[in-house]
C-alpha positions as CSV (number, residue, x, y, z in Angstrom):
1,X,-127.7,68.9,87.8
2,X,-129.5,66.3,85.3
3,X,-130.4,67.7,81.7
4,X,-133.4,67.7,82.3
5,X,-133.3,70.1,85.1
6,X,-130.7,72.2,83.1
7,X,-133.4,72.9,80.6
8,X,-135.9,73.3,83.2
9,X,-133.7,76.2,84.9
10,X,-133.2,77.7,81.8
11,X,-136.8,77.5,80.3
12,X,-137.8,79.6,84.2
13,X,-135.0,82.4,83.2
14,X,-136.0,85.3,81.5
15,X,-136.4,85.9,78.1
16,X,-134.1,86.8,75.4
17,X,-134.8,89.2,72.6
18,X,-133.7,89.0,69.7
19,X,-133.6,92.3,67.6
20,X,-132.2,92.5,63.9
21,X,-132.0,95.9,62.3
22,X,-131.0,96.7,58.8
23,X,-128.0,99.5,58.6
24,X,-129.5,102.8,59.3
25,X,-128.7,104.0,55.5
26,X,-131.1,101.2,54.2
27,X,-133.6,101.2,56.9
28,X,-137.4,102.4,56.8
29,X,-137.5,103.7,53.2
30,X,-141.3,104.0,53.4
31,X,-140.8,107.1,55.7
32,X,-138.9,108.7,53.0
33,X,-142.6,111.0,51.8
34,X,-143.5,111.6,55.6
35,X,-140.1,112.5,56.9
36,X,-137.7,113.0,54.2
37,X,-134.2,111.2,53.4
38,X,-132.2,112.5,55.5
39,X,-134.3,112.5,59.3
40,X,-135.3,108.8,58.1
41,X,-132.3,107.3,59.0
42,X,-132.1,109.0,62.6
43,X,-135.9,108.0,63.0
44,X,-135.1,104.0,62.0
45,X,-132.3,104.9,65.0
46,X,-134.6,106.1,67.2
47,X,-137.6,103.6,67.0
48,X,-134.4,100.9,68.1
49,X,-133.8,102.7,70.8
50,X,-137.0,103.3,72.6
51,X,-138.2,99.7,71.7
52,X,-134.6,98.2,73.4
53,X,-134.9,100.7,76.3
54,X,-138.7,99.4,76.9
55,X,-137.7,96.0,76.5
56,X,-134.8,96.3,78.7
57,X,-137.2,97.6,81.7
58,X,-139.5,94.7,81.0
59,X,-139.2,92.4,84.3
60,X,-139.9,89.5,81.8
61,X,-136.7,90.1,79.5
62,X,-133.3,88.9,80.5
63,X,-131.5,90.3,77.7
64,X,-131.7,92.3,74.6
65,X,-129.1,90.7,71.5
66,X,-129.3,93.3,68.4
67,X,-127.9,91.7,65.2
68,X,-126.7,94.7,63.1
69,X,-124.0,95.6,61.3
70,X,-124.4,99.4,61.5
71,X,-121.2,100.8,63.5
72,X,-123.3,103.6,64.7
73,X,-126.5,101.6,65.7
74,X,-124.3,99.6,67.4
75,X,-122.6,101.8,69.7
76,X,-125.7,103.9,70.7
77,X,-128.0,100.2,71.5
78,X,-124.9,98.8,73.4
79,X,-124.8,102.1,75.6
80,X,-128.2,101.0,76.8
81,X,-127.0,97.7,78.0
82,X,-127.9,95.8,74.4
83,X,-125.6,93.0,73.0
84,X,-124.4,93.4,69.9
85,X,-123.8,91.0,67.5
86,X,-122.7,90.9,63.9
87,X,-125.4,90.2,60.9
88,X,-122.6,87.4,60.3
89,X,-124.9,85.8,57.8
90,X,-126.0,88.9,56.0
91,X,-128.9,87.1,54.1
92,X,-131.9,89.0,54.8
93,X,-134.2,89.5,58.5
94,X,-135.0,85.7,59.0
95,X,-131.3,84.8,58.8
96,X,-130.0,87.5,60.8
97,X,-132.7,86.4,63.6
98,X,-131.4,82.9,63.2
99,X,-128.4,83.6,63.9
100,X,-128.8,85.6,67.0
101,X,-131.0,82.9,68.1
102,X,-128.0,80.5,67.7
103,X,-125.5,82.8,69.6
104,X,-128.3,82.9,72.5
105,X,-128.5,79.1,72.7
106,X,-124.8,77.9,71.4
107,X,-120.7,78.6,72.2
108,X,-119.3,78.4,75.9
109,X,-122.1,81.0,77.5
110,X,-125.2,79.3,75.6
111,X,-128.2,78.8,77.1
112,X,-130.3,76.1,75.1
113,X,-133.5,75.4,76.7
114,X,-133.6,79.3,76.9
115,X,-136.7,81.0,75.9
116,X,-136.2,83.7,73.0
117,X,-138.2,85.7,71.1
118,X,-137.8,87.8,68.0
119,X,-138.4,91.6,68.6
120,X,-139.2,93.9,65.6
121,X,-137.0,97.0,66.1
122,X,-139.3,99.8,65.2
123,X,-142.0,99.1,68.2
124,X,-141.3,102.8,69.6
125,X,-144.3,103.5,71.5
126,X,-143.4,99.6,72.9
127,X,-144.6,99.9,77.2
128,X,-142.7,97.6,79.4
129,X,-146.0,96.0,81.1
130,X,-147.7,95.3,77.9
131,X,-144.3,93.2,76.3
132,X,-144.2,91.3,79.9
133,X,-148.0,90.1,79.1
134,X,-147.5,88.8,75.6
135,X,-144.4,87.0,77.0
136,X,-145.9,86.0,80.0
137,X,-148.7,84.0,77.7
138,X,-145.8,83.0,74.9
139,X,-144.7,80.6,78.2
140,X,-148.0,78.5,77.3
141,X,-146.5,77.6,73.8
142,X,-143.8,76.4,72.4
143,X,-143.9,78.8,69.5
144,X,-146.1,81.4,69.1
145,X,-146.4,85.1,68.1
146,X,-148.2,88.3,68.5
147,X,-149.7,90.1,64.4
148,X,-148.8,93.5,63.8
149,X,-151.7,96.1,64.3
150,X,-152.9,95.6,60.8
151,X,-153.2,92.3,61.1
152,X,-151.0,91.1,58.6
153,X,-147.3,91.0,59.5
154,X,-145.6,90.2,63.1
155,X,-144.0,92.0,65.6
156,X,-142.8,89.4,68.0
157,X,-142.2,85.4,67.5
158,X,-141.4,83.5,70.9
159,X,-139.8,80.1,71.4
160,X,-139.5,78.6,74.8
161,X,-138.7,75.0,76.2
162,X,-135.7,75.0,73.5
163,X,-137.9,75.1,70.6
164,X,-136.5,76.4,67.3
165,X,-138.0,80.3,66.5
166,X,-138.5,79.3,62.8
167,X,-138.7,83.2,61.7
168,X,-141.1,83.6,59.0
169,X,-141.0,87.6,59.0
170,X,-141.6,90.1,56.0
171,X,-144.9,91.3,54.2
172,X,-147.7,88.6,55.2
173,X,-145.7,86.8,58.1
174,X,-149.3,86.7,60.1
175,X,-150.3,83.8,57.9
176,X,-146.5,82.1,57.7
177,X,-146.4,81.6,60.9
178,X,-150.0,80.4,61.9
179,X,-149.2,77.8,58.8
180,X,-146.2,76.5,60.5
181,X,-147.4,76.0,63.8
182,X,-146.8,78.8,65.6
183,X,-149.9,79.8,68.4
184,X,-151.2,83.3,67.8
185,X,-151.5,85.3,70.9
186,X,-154.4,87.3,71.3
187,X,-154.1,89.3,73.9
188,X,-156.2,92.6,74.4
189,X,-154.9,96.1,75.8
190,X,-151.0,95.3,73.8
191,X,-151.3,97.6,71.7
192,X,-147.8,99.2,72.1
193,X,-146.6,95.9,71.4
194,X,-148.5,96.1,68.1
195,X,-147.6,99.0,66.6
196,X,-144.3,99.4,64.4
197,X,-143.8,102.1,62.3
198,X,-143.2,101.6,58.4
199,X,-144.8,104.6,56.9
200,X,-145.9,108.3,58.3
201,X,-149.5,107.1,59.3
202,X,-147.8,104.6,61.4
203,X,-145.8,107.2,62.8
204,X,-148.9,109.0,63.6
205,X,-150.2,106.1,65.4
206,X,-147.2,105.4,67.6
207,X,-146.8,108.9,68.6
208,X,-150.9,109.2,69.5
209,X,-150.5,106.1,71.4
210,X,-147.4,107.8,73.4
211,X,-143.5,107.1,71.9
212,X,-140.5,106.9,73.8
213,X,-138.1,110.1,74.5
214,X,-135.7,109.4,70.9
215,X,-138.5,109.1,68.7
216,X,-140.3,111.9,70.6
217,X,-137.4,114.5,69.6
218,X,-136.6,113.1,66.7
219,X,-139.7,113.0,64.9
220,X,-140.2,116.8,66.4
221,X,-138.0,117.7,63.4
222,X,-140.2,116.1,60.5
223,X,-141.6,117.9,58.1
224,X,-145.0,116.2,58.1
């Protein structure tokens, strides 16, 4: 097989996602007020697992890589059928997801030309269809990515024919990533695909829009 048609094959694969999440002891410290210290931890846990169990029933996605270093995390994302892979760099979101991307697309089972898209790991209400349709358009572009429900961050980057992801992620990534070329997707009726969870009214959001079974019983024991 030419080059050429090795990147074609790859490109017509299915996705890769790649999800970093911070160690569950650091993670979603904005809860703290609506949930409390200690149930914040096993909610950061949870919103992982509903959005990898989602994304792993999306006919669109080929496999789900989870950079963490968090022994626990680990284990219960792997159970699900996740790869795990160490934060190697441990410099911050962008880096971890630059990394994963590189152990996607590099080393003796790489797949260059393979499409991959960065995942946020707190998409709990996250529905199988609606991720396949915001893929299925991220095929048009070479880069491209779908804003957060406020409009302001980003909750999934794509990168298909080979192209480099380029992860501009944190606070006001909306705006970082239009200004380096990445399409924006505007896709109506994604809404599950929208909506991560930083702070109890985003909580309240997710579960009105209908969470998956973790965050379900997990967030049944929050004080708010």
């Amino acid at each position: 097989m030419h080059r050429d048609d090795t990147a074609q094959a790859a490109a017509a694969r299915g996705w890769t996602l790649v999800v970093p999440l911070k160690p569950l002891a650091l993670a979603k410290s904005r809860l703290v007020p609506a949930a409390g210290r200690e149930l914040r931890s096993g909610l950061a846990l949870a919103f992982a697992q509903d959005t990898v169990a989602a994304a792993l029933d999306c006919p669109a996605v080929e496999g789900v890589v989870i950079v963490t270093d968090d022994p626990r995390a680990g284990a219960e994302l792997a159970a699900l059928g996740a790869r795990i892979v160490p934060d190697a760099p441990g410099a911050g979101l962008n880096a971890a997801l630059e990394h994963g991307e590189a152990v996607v697309r590099s080393g003796q089972s790489g797949r260059p030309g393979a499409p991959v898209a960065a995942l946020n790991a707190d998409l709990p209400a996250l529905r199988p269809v609606e991720l396949a349709r915001v893929l299925d358009a991220a095929r048009a572009h070479r880069r491209s990515f779908l804003a957060d429900a406020a409009g302001i961050g980003t909750t999934l980057l794509a990168a298909s024919g080979g192209a480099a992801l380029a992860p501009a992620f944190g606070g006001a990534s909306r705006a970082r990533h239009l200004r380096s070329g990445a399409v924006e997707i505007t896709l109506s009726g994604v809404d599950s695909v929208r909506r991560d969870v930083d702070t109890g009214a985003d909580l309240a959001a997710a579960l009105a829009l209908g969470v998956g079974p973790h965050t379900l019983r997990t967030s049944a024991a929050s004080p708010a």
